[in-house]
ChimeraX commands (.cxc) that place a marker at each C-alpha (Angstrom):
marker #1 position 0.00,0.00,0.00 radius 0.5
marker #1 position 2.93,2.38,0.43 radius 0.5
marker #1 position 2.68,2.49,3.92 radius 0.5
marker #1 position 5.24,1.47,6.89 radius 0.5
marker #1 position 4.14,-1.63,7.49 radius 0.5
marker #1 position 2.16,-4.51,5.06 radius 0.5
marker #1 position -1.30,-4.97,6.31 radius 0.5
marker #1 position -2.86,-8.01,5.77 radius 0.5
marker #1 position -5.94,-8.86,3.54 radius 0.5
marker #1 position -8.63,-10.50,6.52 radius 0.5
marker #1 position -9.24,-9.74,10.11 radius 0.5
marker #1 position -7.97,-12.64,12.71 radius 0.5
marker #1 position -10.44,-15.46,12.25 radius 0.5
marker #1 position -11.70,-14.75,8.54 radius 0.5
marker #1 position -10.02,-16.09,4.97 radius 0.5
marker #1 position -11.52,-13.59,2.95 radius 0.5
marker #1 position -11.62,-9.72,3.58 radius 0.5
marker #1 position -14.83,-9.17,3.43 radius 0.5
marker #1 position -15.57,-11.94,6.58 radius 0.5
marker #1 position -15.81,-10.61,9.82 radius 0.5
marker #1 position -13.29,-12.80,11.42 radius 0.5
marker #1 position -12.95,-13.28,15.66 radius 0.5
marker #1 position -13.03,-10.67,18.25 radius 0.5
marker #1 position -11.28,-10.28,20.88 radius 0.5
marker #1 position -10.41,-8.10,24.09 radius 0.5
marker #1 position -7.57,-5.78,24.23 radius 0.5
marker #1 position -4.53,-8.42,26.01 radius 0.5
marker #1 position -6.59,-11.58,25.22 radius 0.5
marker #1 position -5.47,-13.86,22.46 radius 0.5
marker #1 position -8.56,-16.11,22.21 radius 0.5
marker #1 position -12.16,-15.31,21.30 radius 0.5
marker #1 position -14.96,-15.75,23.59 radius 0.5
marker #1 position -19.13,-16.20,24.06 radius 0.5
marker #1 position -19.34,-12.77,26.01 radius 0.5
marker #1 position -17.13,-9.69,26.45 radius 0.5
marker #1 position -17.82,-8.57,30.20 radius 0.5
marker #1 position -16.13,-7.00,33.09 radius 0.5
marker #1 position -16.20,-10.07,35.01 radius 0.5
marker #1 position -14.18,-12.17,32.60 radius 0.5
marker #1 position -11.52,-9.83,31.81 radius 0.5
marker #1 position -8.58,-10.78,33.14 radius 0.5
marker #1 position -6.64,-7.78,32.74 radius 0.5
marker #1 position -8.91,-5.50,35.39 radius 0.5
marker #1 position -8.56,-5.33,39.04 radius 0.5
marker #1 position -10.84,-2.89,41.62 radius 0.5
marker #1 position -9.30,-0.62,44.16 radius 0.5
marker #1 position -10.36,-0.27,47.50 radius 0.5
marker #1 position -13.01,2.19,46.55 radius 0.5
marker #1 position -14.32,-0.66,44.10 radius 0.5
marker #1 position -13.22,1.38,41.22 radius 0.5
marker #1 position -11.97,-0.76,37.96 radius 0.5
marker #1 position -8.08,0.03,37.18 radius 0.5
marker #1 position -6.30,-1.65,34.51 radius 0.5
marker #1 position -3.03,-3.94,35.35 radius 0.5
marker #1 position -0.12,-3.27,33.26 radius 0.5
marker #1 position 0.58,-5.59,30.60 radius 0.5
marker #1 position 3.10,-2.79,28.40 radius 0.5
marker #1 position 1.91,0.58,27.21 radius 0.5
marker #1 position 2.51,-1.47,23.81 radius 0.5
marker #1 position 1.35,-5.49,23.47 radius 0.5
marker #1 position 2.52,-5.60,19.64 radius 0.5
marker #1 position 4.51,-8.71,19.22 radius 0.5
marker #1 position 3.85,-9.98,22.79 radius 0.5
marker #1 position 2.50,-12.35,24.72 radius 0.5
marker #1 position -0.92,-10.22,24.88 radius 0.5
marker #1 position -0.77,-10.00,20.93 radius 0.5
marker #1 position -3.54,-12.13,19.49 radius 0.5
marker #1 position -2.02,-11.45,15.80 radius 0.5
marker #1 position 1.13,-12.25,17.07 radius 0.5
marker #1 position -0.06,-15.27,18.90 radius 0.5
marker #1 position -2.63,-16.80,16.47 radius 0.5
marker #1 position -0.58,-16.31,13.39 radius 0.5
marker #1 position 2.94,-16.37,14.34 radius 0.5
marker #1 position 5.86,-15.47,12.35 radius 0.5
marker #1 position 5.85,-11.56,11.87 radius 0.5
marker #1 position 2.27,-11.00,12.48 radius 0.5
marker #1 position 1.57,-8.39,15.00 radius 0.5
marker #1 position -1.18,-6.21,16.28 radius 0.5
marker #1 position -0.91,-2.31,14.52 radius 0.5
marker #1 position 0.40,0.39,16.48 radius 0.5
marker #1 position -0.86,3.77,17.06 radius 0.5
marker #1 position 1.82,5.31,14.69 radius 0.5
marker #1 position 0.70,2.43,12.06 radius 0.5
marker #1 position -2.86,3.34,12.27 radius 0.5
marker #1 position -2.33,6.69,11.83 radius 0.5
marker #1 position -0.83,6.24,8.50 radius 0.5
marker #1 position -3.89,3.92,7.60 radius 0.5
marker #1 position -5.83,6.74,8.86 radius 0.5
marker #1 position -4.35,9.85,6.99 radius 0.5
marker #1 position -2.44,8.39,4.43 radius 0.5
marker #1 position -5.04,7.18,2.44 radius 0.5
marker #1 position -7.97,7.48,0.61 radius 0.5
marker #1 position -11.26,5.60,2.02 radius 0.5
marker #1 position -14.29,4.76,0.34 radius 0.5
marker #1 position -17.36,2.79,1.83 radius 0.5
marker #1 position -18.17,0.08,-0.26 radius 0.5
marker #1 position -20.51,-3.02,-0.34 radius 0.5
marker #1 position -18.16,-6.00,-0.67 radius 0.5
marker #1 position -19.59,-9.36,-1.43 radius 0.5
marker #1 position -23.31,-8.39,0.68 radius 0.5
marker #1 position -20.71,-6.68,3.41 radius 0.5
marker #1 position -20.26,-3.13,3.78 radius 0.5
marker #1 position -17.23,-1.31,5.08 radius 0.5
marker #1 position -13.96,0.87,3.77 radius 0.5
marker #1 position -12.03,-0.07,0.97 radius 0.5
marker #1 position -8.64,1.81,2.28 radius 0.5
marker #1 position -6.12,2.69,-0.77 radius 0.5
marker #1 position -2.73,3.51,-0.09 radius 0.5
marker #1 position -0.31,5.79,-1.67 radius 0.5
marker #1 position 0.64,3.68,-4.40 radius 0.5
marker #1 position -2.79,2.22,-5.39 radius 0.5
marker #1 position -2.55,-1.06,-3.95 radius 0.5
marker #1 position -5.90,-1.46,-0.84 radius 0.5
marker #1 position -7.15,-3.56,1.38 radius 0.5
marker #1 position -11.17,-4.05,2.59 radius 0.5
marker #1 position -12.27,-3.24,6.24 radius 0.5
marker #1 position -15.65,-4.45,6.82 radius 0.5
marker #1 position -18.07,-3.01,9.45 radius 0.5
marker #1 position -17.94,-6.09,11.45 radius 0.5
marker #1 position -19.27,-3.80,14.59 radius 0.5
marker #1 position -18.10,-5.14,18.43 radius 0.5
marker #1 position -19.35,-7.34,21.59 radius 0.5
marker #1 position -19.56,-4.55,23.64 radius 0.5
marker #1 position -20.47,-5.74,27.85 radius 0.5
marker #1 position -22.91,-9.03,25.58 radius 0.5
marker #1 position -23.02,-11.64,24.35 radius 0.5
marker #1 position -24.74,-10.06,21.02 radius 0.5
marker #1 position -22.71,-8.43,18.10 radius 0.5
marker #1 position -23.48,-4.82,18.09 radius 0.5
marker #1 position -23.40,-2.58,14.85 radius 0.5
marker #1 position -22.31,-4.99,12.43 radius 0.5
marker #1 position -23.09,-3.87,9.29 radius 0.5
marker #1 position -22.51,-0.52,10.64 radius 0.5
marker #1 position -19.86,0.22,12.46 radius 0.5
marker #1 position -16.19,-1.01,12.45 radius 0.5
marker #1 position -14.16,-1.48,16.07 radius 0.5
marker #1 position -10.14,-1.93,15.36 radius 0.5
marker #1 position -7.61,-2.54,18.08 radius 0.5
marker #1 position -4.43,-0.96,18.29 radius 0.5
marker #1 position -1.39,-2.32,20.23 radius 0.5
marker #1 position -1.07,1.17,21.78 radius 0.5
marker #1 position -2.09,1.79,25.15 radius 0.5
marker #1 position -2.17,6.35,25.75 radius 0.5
marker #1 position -2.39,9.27,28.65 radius 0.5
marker #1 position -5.30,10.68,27.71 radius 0.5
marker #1 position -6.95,13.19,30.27 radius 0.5
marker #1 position -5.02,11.90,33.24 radius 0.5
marker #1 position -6.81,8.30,32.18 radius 0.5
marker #1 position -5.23,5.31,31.00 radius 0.5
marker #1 position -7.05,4.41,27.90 radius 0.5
marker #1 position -6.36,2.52,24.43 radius 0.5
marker #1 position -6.23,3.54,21.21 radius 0.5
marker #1 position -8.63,2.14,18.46 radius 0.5
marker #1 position -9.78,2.71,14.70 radius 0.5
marker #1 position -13.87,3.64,15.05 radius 0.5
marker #1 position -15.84,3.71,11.69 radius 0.5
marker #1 position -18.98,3.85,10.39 radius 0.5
marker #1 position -20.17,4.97,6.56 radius 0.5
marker #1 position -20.58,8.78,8.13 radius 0.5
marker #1 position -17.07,9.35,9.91 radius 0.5
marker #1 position -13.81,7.55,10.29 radius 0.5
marker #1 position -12.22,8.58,14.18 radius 0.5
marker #1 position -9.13,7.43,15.67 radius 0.5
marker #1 position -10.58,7.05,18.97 radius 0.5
marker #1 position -9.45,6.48,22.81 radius 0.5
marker #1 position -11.62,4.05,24.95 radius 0.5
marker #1 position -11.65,2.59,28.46 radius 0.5
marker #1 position -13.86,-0.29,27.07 radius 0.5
marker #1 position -10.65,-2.78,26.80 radius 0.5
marker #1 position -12.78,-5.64,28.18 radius 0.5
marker #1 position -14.94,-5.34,24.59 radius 0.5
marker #1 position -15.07,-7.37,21.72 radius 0.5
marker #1 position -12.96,-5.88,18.44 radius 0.5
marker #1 position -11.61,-6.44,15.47 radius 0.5
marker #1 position -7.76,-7.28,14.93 radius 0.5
marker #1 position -6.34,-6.18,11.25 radius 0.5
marker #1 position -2.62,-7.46,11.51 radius 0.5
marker #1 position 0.39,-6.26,10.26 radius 0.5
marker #1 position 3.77,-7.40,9.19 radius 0.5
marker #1 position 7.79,-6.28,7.89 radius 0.5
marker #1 position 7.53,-5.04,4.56 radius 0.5
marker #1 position 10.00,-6.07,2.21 radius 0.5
marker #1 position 11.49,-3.54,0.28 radius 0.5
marker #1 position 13.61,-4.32,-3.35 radius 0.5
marker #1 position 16.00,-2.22,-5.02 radius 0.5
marker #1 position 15.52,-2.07,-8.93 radius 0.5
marker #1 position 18.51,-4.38,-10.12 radius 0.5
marker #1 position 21.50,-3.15,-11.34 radius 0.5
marker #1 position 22.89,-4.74,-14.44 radius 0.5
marker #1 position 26.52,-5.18,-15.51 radius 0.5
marker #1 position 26.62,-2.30,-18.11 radius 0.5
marker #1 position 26.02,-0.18,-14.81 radius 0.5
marker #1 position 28.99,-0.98,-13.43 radius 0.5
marker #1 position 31.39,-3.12,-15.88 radius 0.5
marker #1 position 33.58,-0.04,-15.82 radius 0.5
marker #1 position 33.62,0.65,-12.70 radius 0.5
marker #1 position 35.46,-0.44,-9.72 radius 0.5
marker #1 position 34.89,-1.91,-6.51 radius 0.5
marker #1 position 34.77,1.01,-4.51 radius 0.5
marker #1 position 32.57,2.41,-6.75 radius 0.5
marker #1 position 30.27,-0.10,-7.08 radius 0.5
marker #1 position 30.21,-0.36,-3.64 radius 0.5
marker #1 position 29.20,3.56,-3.10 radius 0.5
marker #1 position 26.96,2.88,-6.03 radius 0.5
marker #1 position 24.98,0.37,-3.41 radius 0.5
marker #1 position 25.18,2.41,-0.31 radius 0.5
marker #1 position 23.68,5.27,-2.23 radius 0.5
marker #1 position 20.79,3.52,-2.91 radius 0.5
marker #1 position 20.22,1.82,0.08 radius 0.5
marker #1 position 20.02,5.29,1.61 radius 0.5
marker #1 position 17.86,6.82,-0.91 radius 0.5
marker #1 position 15.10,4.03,-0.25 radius 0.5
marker #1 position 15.74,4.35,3.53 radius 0.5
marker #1 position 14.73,8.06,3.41 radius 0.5
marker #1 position 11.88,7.33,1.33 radius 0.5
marker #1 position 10.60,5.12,3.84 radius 0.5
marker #1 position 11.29,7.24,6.29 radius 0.5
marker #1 position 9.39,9.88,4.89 radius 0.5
marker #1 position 6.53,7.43,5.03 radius 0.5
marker #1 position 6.60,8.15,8.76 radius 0.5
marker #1 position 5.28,11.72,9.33 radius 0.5
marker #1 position 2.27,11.57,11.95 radius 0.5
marker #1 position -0.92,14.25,11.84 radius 0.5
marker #1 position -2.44,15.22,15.54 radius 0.5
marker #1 position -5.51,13.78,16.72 radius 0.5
marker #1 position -6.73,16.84,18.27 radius 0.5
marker #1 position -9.27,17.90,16.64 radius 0.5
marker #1 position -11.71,14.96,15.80 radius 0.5
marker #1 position -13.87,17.55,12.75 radius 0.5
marker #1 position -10.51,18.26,10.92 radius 0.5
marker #1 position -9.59,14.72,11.32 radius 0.5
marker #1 position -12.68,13.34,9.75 radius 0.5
marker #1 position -13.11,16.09,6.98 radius 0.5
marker #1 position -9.63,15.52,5.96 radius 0.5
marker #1 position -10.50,11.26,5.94 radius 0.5
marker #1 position -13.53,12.04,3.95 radius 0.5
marker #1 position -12.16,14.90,1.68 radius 0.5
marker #1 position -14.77,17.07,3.01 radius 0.5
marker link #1:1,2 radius 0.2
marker link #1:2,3 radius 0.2
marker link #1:3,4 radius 0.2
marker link #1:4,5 radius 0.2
marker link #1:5,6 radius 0.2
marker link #1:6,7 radius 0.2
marker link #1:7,8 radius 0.2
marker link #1:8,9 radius 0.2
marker link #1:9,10 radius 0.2
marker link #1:10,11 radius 0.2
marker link #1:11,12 radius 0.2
marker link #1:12,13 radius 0.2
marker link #1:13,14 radius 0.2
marker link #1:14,15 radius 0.2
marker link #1:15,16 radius 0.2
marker link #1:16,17 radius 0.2
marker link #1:17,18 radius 0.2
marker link #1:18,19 radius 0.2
marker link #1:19,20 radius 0.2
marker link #1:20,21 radius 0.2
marker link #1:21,22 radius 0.2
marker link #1:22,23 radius 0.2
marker link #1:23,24 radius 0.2
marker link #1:24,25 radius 0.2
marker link #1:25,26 radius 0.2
marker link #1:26,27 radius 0.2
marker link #1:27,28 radius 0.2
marker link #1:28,29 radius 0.2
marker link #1:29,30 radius 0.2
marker link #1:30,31 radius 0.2
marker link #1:31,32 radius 0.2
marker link #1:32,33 radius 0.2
marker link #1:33,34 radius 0.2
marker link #1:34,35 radius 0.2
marker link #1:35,36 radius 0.2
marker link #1:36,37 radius 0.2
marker link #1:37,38 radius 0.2
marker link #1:38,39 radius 0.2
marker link #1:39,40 radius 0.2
marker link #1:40,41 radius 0.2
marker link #1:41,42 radius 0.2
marker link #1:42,43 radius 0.2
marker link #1:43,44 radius 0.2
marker link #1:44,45 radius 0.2
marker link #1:45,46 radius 0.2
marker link #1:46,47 radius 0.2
marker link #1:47,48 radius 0.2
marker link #1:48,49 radius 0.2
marker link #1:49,50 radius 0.2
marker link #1:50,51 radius 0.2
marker link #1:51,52 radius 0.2
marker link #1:52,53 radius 0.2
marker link #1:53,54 radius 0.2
marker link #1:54,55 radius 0.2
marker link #1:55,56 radius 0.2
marker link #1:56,57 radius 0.2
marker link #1:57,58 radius 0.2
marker link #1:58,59 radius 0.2
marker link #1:59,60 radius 0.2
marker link #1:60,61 radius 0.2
marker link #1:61,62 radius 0.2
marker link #1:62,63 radius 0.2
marker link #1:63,64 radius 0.2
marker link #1:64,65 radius 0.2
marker link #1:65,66 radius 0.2
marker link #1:66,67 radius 0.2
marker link #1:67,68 radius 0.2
marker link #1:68,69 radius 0.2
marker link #1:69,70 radius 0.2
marker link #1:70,71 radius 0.2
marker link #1:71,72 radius 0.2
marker link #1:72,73 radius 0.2
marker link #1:73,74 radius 0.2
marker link #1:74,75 radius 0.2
marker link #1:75,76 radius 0.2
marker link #1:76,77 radius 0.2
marker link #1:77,78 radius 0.2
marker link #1:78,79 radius 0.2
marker link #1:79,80 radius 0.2
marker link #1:80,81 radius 0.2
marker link #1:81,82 radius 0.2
marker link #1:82,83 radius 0.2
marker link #1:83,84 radius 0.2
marker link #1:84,85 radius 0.2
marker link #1:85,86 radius 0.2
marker link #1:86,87 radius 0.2
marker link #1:87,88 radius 0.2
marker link #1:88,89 radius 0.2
marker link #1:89,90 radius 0.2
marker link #1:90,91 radius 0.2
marker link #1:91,92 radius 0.2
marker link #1:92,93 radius 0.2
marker link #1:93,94 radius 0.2
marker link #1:94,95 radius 0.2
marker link #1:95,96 radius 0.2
marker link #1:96,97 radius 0.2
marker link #1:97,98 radius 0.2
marker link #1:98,99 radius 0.2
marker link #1:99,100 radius 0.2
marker link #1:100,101 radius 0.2
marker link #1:101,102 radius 0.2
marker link #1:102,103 radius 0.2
marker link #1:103,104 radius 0.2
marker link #1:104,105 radius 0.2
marker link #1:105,106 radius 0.2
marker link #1:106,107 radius 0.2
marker link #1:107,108 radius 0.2
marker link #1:108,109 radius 0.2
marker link #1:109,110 radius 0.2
marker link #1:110,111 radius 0.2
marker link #1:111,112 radius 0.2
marker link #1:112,113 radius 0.2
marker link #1:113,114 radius 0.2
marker link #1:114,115 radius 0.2
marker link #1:115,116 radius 0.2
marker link #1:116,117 radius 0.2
marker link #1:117,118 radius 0.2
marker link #1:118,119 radius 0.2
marker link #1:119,120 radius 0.2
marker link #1:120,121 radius 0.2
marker link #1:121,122 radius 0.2
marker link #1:122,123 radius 0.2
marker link #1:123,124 radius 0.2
marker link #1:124,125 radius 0.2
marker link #1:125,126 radius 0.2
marker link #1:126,127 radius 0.2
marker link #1:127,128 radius 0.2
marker link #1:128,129 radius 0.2
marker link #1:129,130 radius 0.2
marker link #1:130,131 radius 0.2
marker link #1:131,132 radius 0.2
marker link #1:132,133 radius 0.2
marker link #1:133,134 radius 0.2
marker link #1:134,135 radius 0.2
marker link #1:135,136 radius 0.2
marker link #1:136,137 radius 0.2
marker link #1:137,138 radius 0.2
marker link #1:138,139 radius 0.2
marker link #1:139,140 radius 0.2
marker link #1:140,141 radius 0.2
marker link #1:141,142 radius 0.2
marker link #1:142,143 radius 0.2
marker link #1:143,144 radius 0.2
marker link #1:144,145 radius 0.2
marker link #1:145,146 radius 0.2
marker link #1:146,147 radius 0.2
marker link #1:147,148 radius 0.2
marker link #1:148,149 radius 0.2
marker link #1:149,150 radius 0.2
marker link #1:150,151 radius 0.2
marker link #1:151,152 radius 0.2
marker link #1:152,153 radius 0.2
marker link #1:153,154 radius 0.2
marker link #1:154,155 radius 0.2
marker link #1:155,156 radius 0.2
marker link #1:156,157 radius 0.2
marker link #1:157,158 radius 0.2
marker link #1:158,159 radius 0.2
marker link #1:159,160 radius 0.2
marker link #1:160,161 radius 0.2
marker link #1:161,162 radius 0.2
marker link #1:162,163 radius 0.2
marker link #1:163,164 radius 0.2
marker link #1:164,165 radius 0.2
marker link #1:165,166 radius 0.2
marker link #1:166,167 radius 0.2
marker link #1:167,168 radius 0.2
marker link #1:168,169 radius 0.2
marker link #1:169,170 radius 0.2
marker link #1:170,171 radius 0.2
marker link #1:171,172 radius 0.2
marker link #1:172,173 radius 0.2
marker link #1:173,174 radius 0.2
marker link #1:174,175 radius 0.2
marker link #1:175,176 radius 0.2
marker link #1:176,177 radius 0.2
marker link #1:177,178 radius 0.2
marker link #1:178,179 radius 0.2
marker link #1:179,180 radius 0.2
marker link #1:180,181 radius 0.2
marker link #1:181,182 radius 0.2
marker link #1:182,183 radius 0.2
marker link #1:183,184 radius 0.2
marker link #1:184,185 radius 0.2
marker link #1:185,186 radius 0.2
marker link #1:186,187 radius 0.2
marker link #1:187,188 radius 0.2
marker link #1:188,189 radius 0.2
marker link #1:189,190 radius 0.2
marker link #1:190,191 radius 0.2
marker link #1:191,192 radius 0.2
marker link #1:192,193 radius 0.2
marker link #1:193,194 radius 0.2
marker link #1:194,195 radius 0.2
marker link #1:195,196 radius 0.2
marker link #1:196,197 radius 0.2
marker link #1:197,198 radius 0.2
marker link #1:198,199 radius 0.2
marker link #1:199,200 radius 0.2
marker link #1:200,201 radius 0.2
marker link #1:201,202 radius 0.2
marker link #1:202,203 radius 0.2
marker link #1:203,204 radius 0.2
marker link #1:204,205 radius 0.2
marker link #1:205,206 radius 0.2
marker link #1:206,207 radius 0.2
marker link #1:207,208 radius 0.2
marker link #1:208,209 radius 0.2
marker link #1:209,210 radius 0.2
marker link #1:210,211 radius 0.2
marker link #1:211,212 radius 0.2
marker link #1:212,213 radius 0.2
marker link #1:213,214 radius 0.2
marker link #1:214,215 radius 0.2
marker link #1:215,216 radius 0.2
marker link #1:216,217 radius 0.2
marker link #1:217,218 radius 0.2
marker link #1:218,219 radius 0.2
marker link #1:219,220 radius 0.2
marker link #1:220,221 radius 0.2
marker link #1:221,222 radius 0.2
marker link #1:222,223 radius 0.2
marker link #1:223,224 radius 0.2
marker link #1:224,225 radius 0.2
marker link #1:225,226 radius 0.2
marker link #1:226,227 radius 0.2
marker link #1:227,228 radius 0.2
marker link #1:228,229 radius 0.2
marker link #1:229,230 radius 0.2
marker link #1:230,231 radius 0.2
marker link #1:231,232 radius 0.2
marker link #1:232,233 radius 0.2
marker link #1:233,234 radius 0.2
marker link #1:234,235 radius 0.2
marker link #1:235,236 radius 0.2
marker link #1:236,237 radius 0.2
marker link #1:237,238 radius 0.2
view
């Protein structure tokens, strides 16, 4: 897509982009019948009986708490805020109808896109809420928001697009993984460099080694989240 990272084509749990796939709370790496307070493992209460959160890492990419990481191995990993920001602002989204499934089809810079469905949450039931409606995407990124703990996550529906915080980490979302990209060098032929010698070549090859790195690099420049109008106008080329 052009981006940092290569997203995959399905959520965790589906084979084809437009399925829905699994849900899962933010730590847990296995699905479950209902998303509840009371069988979230990664809650405590204080003395005061408020809920607080235990710390599992203020980022669970490519840990034990991973369900992308855990469930599909290899380099698979949950997205990170900085990852879903490029997803976000980066590229150019357009609600579709995929296969009797609604939802985002996201291009990236250089054309290539993947399909988000509206697959909506399990949020304190048993019951899926706002499928068909609304999409619910975890990040791996847990933030300081208002002097609260809280997590970030990708919030859609056909209307707006928000990169959201929530406290709701005991709810049932979606999981888009991510992996490495793999970058290649156009080749260089011998007429580039039969004349030349090793030094040279060699210079030849660092140059463009460091040309693609700053590229990449470039990739990387983040947008605030402030203001949640300018962010959605901007998504939705108001």
């Amino acid at each position: 897509m052009g981006l940092s990272v290569k997203w995959a084509t399905c959520n965790i749990g589906a084979i084809k982009p437009e399925e829905y796939g699994n849900y899962f709370a933010w730590g847990e790496t296995e699905p479950k019948e209902e998303y509840l307070t009371r069988n979230y493992p990664h809650i405590y209460y204080d003395e005061n009986n408020y809920i607080n959160f235990k710390d599992i890492g203020k980022d669970i990419s490519n840990s034990q708490y991973d369900a992308a990481h855990i469930k599909w191995g290899s380099n698979w990993r949950m997205s990170t805020f900085d990852e879903l920001s490029d997803l976000m602002f980066e590229c150019k989204w357009e609600w579709i109808e995929n296969n009797d499934c609604v939802g985002y089809q996201v291009i990236g810079p250089n054309g290539n896109s993947i399909f988000l469905p509206a697959a909506g949450c399990y949020e304190n039931s048993s019951k899926n809420y706002r499928f068909d409606i609304g999409g619910y995407y975890w990040s791996s990124t847990e933030l300081f928001w208002h002097d609260e703990t809280v997590t970030f996550i990708l919030e859609f529906t056909d209307e707006y697009i928000n990169g959201d915080n929530t406290y709701r980490r005991h709810c049932g979302y979606s999981i888009r993984p991510v992996t490495v990209k793999v970058v290649y060098l156009p080749p260089m032929y011998y007429d580039e460099y039969k004349d030349m010698k090793t030094e040279e070549i060699a210079k030849l090859v660092h140059d463009r080694i460091e040309a693609k790195v700053k590229e990449q690099v470039s990739i990387k420049k983040r947008r605030p989240f402030y203001d949640k109008r300018i962010q959605q106008a901007a998504l939705l080329n108001i």
